[in-house]
N, C-alpha and C positions, 0 to 999 in steps of 0.2 A: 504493500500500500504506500501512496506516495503522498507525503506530506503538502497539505494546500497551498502553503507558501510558496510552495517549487512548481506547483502548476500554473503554464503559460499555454494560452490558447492564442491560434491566431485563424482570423477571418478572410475569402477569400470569398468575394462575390462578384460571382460570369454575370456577364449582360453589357450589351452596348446599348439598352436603354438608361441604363445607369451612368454610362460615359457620355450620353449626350443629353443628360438632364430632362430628360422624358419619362424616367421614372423617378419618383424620391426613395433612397436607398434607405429605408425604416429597417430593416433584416438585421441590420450590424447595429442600431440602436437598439435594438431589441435584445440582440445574443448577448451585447455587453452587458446590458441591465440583468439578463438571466442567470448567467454565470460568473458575474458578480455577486450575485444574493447567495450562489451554493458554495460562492469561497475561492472560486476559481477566478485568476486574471486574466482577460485579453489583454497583450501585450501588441497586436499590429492589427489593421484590418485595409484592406485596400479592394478596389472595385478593377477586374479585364474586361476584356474582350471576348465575345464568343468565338476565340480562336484558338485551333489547336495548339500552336506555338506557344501562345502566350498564356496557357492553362501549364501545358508543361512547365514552359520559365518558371511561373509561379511557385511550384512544385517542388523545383527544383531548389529555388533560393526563400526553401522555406525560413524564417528565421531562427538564429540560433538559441537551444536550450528549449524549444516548445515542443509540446508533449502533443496537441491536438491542435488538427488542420480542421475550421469546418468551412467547407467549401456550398456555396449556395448558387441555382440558377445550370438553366440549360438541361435539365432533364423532360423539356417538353415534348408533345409526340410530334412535331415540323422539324423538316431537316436542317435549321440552323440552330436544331437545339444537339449538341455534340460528346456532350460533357460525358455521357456513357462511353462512346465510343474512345476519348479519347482517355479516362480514367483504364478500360479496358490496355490500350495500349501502354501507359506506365506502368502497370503491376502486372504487368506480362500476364495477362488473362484472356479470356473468351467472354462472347455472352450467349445465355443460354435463357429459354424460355422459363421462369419462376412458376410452376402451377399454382402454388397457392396466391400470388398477386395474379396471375390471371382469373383467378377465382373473382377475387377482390372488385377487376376492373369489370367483369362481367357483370355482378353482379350490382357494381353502381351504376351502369349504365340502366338496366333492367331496372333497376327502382326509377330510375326516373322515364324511362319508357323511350329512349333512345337508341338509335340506330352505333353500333360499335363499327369503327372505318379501320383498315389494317394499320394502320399508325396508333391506334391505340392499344390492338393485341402485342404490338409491339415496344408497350410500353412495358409487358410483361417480361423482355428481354433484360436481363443482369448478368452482370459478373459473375463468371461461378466462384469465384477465389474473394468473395465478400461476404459479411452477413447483412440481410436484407434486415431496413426499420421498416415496419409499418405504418402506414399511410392512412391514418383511417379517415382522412379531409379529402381523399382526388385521389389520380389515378396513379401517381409517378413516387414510386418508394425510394425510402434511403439506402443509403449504403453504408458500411462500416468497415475499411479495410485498415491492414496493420504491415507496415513493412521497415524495418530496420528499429524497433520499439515506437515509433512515432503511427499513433490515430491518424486515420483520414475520414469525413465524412462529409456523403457528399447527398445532401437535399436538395427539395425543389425550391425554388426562388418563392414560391406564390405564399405570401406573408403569414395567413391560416394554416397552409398545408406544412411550414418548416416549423410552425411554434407548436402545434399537435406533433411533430416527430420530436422535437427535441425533449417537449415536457415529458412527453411520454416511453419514448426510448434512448432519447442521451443522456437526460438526465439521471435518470435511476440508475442508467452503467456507469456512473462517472464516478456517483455516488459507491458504488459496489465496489467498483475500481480503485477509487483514490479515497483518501485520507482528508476529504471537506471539512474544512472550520468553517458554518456559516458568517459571511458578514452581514453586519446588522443596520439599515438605513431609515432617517426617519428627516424627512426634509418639510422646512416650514416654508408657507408662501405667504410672501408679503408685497405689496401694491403701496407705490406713490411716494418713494422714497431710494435715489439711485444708491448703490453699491458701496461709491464711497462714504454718501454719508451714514450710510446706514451701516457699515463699518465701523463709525465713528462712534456712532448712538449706545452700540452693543460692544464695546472694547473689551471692559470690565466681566459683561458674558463671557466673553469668547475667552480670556483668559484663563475662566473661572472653569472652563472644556477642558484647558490644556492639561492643566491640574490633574483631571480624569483621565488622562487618556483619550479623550473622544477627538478625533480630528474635524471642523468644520471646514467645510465647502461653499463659497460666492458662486451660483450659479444666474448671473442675471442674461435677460431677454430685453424688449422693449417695454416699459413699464411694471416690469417685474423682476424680484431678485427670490431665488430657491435659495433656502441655508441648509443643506443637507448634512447632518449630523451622521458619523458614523464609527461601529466600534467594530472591530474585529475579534470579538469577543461572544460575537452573536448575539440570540435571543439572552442574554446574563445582562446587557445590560440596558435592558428594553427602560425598566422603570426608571433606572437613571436619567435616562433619555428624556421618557416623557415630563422629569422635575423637572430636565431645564429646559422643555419646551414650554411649561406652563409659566415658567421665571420671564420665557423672551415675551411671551403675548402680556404678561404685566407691564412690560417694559414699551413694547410699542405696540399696541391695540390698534390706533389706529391705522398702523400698517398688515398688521397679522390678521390674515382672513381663513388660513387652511392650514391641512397639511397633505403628502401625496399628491395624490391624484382629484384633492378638490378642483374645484373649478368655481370664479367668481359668480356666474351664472347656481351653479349645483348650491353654493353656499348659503345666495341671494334665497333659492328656491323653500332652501329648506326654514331660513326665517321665516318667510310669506306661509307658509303650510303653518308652523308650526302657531304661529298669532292669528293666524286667518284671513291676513289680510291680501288685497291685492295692488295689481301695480300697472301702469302703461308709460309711454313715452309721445312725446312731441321735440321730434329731430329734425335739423336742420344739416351741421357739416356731414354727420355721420350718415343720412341718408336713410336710415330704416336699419342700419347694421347693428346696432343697440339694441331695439326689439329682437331681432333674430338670433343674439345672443342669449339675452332673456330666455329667450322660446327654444333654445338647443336642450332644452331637458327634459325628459320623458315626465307628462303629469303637469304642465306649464301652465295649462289652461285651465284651471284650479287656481293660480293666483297672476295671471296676465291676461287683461281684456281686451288691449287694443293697442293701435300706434297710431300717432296723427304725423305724417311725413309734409312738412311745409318748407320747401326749399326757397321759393321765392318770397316777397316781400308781399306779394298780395294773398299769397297761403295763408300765409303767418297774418296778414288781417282778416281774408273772407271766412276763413276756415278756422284758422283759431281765434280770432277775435285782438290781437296783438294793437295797441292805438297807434293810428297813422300820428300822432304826434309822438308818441313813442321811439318809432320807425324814424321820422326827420330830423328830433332833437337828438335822440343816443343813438340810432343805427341798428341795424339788425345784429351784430355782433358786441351786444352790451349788457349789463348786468340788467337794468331794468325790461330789456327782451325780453330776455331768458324767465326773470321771475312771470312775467306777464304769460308766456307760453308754457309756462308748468301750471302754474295757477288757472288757468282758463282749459288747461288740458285737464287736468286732475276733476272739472268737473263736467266738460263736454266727455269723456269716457265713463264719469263715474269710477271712480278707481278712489282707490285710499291715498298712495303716492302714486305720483308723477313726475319722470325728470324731463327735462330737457335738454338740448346740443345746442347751442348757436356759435360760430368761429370761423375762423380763415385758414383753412385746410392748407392753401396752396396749389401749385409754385406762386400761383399769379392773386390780386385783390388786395395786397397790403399796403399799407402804409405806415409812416414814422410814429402815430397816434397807436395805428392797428395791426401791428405785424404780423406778417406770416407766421400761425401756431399759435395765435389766441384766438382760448376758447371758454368761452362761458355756461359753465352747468348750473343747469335751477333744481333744487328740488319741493317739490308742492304737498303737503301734509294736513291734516285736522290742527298739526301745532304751529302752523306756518308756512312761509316761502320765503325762502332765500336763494341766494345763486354767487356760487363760488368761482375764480377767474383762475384760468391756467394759462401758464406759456409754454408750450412746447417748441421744435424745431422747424427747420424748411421743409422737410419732405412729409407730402403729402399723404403717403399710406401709414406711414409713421404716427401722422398727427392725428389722422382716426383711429388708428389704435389706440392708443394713449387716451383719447378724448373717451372711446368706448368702456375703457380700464380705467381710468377716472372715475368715470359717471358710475359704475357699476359699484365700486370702495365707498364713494361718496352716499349712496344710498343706501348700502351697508352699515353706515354707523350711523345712519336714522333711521334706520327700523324698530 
């Protein structure tokens, strides 16, 4: 058995959809997250070509000290998928028809009442000098070969069908195999405060980790920064964990909204449920992309009734009611907008809150008063309206982000 320290895995995913950014490579986000949690490190991972050569090269300049190759893509049943035939020729093997995966592929076909083409019975073709993983997502199974002490495995690209083989048969051999020390991760998410200051706020935290043993990790995005805590100690030091994840949310609440895999949307959703209350919006920069965040969660409509989209200056008065002296003296990108189109929204939908978006997106519209990246959120309540002024940057997909991650925090801590 080999100790988890010493095990180094490295990633190897075929596809020229991946080299010309036609597809997003998630496979290798995915493997590092999985085999990291069972204690194992990926150490390389790089993206080929569906070419013979260049599947060899790879093969060949495995990196040094790695115990397992997993090799992803090109086992489809179209002839530029290759990856069998050319695995066949490195480990000097054949391939040979698998009965029990033609079982397999016969029989998914027949459930769903479809014709099988000979490029699919052909997908029951394998190495003989491998042991096949089971497929139980689609037609095209793994492989597991072993040549000079060094793993090779080699799965289908297609995101569902490689995470059902790995969960279910690499990981449990790896486990049988090696000597895993699970590592143990527990990441906070926080909104509306950049990296470094937020560095800054939490020193004293962070120091107070080091003491432990626990390592922290700055993982920031656009408007977001992930503090991923982690011990290699595994589940031993779970409760420690969660003390000082409840020490950071005392310290900055207004930025601490989750943890994992929340989502400002899932978080927002679960308040609204849980008081009863509901919510809509009247958006301007953001275009309607605020509600559809809102609405990304299964059960929305239970506490989301509606969106008023007023892009132009006469929306914002016919439809929301916004005063044309409002509009001439402060402008559509001003605080008294914004409360006027939360407030007037909050009771044209009938909703409990209401926010609103009004700003200057970008490239173009700014000036020395209004520059490009301000933006003004209202929020509309039974306790009031007010409406908060942000500055964000030049770029424009940027700025609705931000405006959207804003809006969403900012009505979070008036719930």
């Amino acid at each position: 058995m080999l100790n988890s320290q010493k095990m180094r895995i490295e990633i190897i995913c075929i596809g020229d959809e991946l080299l010309i950014g036609q597809t997003i490579n998630t496979n290798a986000s995915w493997l590092g997250q999985t085999f990291s949690s069972i204690g194992a490190q990926v150490v390389k991972s790089s993206c080929i070509a569906d070419d013979k050569n260049e599947i060899i090269s790879a093969l060949n300049h495995v990196s040094e000290g790695i115990h397992a190759v997993i090799i992803t893509g090109g086992l489809g049943p179209t002839k530029d998928d290759i990856t069998k035939h050319t695995l066949c020729e490195y480990f000097n093997t054949e391939l040979e028809i698998h009965a029990p995966t033609l079982e397999k592929i016969q029989a998914f076909f027949a459930a769903r009442n479809r014709p099988m083409l000979e490029s699919n019975n052909l997908q029951a073709a394998l190495p003989k000098d491998c042991t096949i993983l089971t497929n139980n997502y689609g037609t095209a199974a793994g492989m597991w070969f072993e040549k000079n002490g060094l793993i090779y495995i080699s799965l289908p690209g297609v995101p569902y069908e490689m995470k059902g083989i790995i969960s279910e048969e690499v990981v449990p051999r790896f486990q049988e195999r090696f000597q895993l020390n699970s590592i143990y991760h527990k990441t906070a998410l926080t909104q509306g405060l950049g990296e470094s200051f937020l560095a800054e706020k939490i020193k004293d935290w962070e120091e107070a980790l080091k003491v432990q043993k626990l390592s922290l990790a700055y993982l920031p995005s656009p408007g977001i920064v992930k503090l991923r805590i982690t011990s290699f100690k595994g589940q031993r030091d779970a409760l420690l964990i969660d003390r000082y994840m409840s020490e950071l949310n005392l310290l900055i609440p207004e930025y601490f909204y989750g943890f994992d895999d929340d989502t400002l949307p899932s978080v927002i959703g679960g308040i609204l449920k849980e008081k009863r209350k509901t919510v809509g919006t009247v958006e301007s920069c953001t275009s309607g992309l605020l509600a559809s965040q809102l609405t990304s969660i299964p059960g929305s409509s239970a506490y989301f009734l509606g969106s008023i989209l007023s892009y132009s200056n006469d929306l914002k008065m016919n439809l929301v009611g916004v005063k044309k002296d409002t509009l001439e003296k402060f402008g559509a990108v001003s605080e008294q907008t914004a409360i006027e189109m939360a407030d007037a929204g909050r009771k044209i939908l009938g909703v409990d809150f209401c926010i609103s978006t009004t700003g200057i997106a970008g490239p173009d519209g700014g000036s020395v008063e209004k520059p490009v990246g301000l933006v003004w959120i209202g929020i509309s309540s039974e306790n009031g309206t007010f409406a908060k002024k942000y500055r964000f940057g030049d770029h424009r997909e940027r700025n609705i982000l931000m405006t959207i991650l804003s809006a969403q925090n900012l009505l979070r801590l008036n719930l």
